[in-house]
N, C-alpha and C positions, 0 to 999 in steps of 0.2 A: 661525280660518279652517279650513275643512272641507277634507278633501286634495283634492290637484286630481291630475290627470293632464294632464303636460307633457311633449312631447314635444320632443326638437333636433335637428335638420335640417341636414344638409351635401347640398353640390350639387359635390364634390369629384370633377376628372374620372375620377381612380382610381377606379371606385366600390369594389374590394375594398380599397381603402388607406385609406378615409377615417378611420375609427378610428386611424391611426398621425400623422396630420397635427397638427402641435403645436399650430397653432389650436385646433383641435376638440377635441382634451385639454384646455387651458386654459380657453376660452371656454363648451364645451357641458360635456363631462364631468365636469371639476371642479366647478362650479355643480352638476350631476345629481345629484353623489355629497354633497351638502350639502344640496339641497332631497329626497334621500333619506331623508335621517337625520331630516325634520323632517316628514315623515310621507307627502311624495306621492310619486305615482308618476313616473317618467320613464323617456322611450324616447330611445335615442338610435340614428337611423334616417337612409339614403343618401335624398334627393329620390325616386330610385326606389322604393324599398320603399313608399313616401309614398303614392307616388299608386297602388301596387296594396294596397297595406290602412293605409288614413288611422286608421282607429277615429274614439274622440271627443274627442280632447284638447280640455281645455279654453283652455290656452296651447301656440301651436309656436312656436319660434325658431328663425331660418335663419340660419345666420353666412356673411356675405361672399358676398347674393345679389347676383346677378346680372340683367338683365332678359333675360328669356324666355320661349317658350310656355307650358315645363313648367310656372314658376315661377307663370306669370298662371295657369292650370290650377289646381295645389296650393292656391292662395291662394283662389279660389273655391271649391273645394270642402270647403273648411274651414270660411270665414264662413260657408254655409248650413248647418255644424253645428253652428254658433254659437261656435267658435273663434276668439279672440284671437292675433293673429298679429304678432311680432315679430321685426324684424331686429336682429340683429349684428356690428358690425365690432371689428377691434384696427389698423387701420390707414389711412392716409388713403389709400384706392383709389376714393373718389367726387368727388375736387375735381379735373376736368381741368386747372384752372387749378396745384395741382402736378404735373401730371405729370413734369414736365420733370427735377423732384428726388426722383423714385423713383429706388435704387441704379441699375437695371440701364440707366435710360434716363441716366445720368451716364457710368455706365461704356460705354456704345457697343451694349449688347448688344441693347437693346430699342426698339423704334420710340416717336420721342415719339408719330409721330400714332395708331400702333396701342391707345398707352397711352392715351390722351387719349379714345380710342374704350371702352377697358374701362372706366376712369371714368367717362364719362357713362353708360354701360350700370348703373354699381353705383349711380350715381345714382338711377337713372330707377328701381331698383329698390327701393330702399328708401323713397320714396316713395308705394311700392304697399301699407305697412305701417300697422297701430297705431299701434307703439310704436316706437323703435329706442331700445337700447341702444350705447355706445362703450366702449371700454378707459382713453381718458383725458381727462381737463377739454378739451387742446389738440383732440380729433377734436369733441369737443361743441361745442368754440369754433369748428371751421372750417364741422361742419352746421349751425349756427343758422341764418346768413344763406342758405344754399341753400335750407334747409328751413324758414321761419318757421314753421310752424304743426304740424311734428312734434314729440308729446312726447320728449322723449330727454333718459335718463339715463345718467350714468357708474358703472359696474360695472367697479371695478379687476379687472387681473388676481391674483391670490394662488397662493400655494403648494400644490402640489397637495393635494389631502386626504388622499391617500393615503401623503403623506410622514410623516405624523403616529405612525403607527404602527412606521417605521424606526429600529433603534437600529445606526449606522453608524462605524466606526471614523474618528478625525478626523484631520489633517493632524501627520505626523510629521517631514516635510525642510519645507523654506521651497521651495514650489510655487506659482508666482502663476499662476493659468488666465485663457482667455478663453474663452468660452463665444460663441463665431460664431451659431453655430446654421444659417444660411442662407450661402450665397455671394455675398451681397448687403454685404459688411460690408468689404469690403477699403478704402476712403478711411477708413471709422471707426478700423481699426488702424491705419492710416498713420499718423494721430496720434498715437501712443503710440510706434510701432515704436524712433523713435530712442532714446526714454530705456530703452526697453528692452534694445536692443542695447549701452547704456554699461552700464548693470548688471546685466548680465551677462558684462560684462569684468571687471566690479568686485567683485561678491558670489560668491566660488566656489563655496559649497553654493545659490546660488539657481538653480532650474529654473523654466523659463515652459510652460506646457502651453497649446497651441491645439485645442480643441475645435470639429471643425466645418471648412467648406470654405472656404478661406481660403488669396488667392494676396498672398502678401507678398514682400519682395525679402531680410527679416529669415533671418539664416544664422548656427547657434554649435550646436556639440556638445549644448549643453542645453537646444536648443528643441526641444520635443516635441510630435508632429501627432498629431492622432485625427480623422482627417477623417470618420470617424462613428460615432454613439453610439447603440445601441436608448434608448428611452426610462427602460427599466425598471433600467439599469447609471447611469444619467445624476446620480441622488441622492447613490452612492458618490463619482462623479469632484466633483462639488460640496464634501461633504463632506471630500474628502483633500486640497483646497486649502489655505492659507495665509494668499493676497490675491488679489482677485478683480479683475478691470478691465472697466471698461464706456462704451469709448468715444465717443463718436457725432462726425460732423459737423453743424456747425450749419444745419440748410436743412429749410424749411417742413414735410417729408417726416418729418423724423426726430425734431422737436419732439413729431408724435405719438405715438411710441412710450413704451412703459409702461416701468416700471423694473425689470420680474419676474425679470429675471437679477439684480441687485444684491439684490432681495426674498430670494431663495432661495439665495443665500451668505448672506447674514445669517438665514436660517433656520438653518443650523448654526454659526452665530457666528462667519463668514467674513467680514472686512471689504472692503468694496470702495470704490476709488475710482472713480469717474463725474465723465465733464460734467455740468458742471447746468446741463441742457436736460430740460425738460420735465417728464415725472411723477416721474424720481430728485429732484428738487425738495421736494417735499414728503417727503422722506426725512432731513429734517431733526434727524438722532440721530445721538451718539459712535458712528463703527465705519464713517458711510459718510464718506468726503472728497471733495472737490471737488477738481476742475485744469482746465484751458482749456490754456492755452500752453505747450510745451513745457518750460519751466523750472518750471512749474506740476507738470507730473507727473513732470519727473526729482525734487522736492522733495517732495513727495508720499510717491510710491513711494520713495523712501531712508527717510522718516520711518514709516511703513507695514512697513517692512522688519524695522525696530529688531525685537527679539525683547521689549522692556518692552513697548514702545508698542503694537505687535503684540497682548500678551497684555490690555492696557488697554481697548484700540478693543472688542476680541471678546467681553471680561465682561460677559455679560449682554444681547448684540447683539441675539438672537433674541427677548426677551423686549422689547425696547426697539420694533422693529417690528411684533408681534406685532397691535397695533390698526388698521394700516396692510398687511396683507395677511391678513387674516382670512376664509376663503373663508366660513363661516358666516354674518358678519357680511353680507359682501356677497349673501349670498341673501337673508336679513333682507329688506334693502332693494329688492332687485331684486322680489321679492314683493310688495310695498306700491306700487310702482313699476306693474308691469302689473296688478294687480289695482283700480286705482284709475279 
């Protein structure tokens, strides 16, 4: 295949922030920096910049458009350069029919009908497209019926590329993290919160680290906040863990989401235990464990704990994932995918 020039598109209201948005590192950048290495060119550019010097790309990708002028504007004036134009999502923000199981519309913060409005908006958007791409089988499985006649492929998310190159000092005390990442996450700790709070009456060198903004009712000498992380310090806190957790609640909303926190503990041979819900599913290798009910993850997490078992789970983690978040890999495919 001759190189192409691709271009990825954020409509982020920040527009000086967009580059800092974990989406737009995972979904555009990471992908960039792997169809890099494999010979094209890529820009990674705000909607604005877009529409004052387009050039000629031959593929754009927008992640998590939205329907609007700009947007109907950008998208014409590309197909008449004969530009390929595709959307991207990692999350179910087009099915009004869940809105109602977004976190924030649970937790009271956010209007359902408001939400129900920005849905059908990502809708009607990504309908205006090629191709769209999703982060998991579950978002593929809820566009189909909306969208019969879009092609759409699944493009996990993977570990950044740029991890590859880091040689990072590993976990020294028994530190189990959570990695929040958003403020959206507090009913998924609730689940976990009590067996945590029992062991950590029980295990005295054991610390839990919460990464991330997270209002819990969880209270002990050795719980430790970092209500925020630059991206670039984020590899180290990964890496100096122990035992990694990755909660979710079970609701239409959260089935979509990908497994890339539990991926990237087990990128430095950090084991994690998850729900199995959804794309952690397929993470079917020694090192990740399952729990659901609360007896589920106090037994879990104690077994996890052990310092054998511990050392067992982690032998060889990252190598055992390694085909199962392959950002290379997954360009491979995404290339054949819109080129087709």
């Amino acid at each position: 295949m001759p190189p192409l020039q691709i271009c990825f598109v954020s409509d982020h209201p920040r527009r000086r922030f967009f580059r800092q948005d974990a989406s737009f590192i995972y979904r555009c950048e990471n992908l960039g920096l792997a169809l890099r290495a494999m010979g094209h060119e890529v820009r990674l550019l705000h909607l604005n910049e877009l529409l004052l010097r387009p050039g000629r790309p031959d593929v754009a990708v927008f992640l998590r458009p939205s329907r609007s002028w700009r947007l109907r504007l950008a998208l014409a004036m590309l197909r008449r350069r004969g530009c390929r134009v595709v959307a991207d999502t990692d999350d179910l923000n087009f099915d009004p029919a869940a809105a109602a199981y977004r976190p924030s519309v649970l937790a009271g913060s956010a209007s359902l009908r408001k939400t129900e409005g920005k849905f059908a908006r990502a809708l009607a958007a990504l309908a205006l497209f090629d191709r769209v791409t999703v982060s998991t089988d579950e978002l593929q499985h809820r566009l189909r019926p909306l969208l019969p006649d879009m092609p759409c492929a699944v493009v996990p998310n993977a570990v950044h590329r740029s991890w590859r190159a880091l040689q990072l000092p590993r976990a020294s005390r028994r530190v189990l993290t959570y990695f929040s990442g958003t403020s959206t996450h507090d009913r998924d700790f609730a689940l976990v919160a009590p067996a945590l709070q029992q062991l950590l009456d029980e295990v005295p060198d054991l610390e839990v680290r919460v990464v991330g903004r997270l209002d819990t009712p969880l209270q002990h000498p050795r719980l430790q906040r970092v209500t925020k992380l630059p991206f670039g310090d984020y590899p180290a806190a990964v890496a100096a863990s122990w035992l990694n957790i990755a909660p979710l609640e079970d609701t239409p909303f959260t089935r979509g989401k990908s497994a890339l926190k539990t991926i990237e503990a087990g990128f430095f041979d950090v084991p994690t235990v998850a729900t199995p819900l959804g794309d952690v599913r397929r993470l079917q290798v020694p090192g990740v464990l399952f729990a659901t009910t609360q007896a589920e993850w106090l037994q879990q997490l104690r077994h996890a704990l052990q310092p054998a078992e511990r050392a067992r789970l982690s032998e060889g983690l990252a190598q055992r994932l390694r085909p199962l978040s392959d950002v290379d890999l997954f360009a491979a495919q995404w290339l054949r995918f819109v080129s087709r």
